[in-house]
C-alpha positions as a printed NumPy array, in Angstrom:
array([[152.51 ,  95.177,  15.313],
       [154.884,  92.489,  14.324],
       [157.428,  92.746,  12.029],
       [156.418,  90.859,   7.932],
       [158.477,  88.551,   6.961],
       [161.3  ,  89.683,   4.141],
       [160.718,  88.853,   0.461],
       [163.485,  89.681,  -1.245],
       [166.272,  88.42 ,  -0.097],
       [169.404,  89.574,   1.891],
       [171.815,  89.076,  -0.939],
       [169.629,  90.974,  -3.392],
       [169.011,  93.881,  -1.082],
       [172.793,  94.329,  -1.012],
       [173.625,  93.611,  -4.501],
       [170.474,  96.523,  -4.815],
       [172.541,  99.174,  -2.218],
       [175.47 ,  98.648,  -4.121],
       [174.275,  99.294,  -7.168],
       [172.328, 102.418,  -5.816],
       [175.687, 103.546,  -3.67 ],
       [174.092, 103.679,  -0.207],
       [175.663, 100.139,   0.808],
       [177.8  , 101.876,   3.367],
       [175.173, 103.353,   5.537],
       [173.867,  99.909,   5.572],
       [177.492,  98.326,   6.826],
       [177.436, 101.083,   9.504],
       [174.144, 101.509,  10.774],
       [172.482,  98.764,   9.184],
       [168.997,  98.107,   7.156],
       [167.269, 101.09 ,   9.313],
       [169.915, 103.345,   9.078],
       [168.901, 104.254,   5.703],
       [166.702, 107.205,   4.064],
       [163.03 , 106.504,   3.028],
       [164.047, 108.05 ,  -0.798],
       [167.184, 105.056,  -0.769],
       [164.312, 102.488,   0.608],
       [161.931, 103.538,  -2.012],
       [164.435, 103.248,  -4.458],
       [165.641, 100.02 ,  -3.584],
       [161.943,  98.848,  -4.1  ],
       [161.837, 100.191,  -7.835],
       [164.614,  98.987,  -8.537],
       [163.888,  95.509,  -7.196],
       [160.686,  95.536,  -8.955],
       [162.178,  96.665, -12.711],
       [164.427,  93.541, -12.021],
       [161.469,  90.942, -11.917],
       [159.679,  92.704, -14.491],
       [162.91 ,  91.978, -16.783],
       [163.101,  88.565, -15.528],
       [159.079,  88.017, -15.855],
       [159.857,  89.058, -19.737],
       [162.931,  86.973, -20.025],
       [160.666,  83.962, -19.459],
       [158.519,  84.65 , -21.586],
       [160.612,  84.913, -24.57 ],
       [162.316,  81.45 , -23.875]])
């Protein structure tokens, strides 16, 4: 099975660890090196981000 093709991008994956405080483990072991829960979270929180910026829009 190939691997998809990334949607969010690299910068806000990061800016995403950061804020969620599992950035190290991804400087050390990298993208894989994480826990499913930090993955999952990572997702949520990506996803409450465009939901914010989907209702920023639509106020302006």
């Amino acid at each position: 099975m190939g691997r998809r093709r990334g949607i969010m991008s690299d910068h806000l994956k990061e800016e995403i660890a950061k804020e969620l405080g599992f950035y190290d483990t991804v400087q050390q072991e990298g993208w894989g090196g994480i826990k499913s829960r930090d993955a999952g979270n990572m997702v949520k929180r990506a996803i409450e981000i465009a939901e914010q910026n989907m209702q920023q829009k639509g106020r302006s």
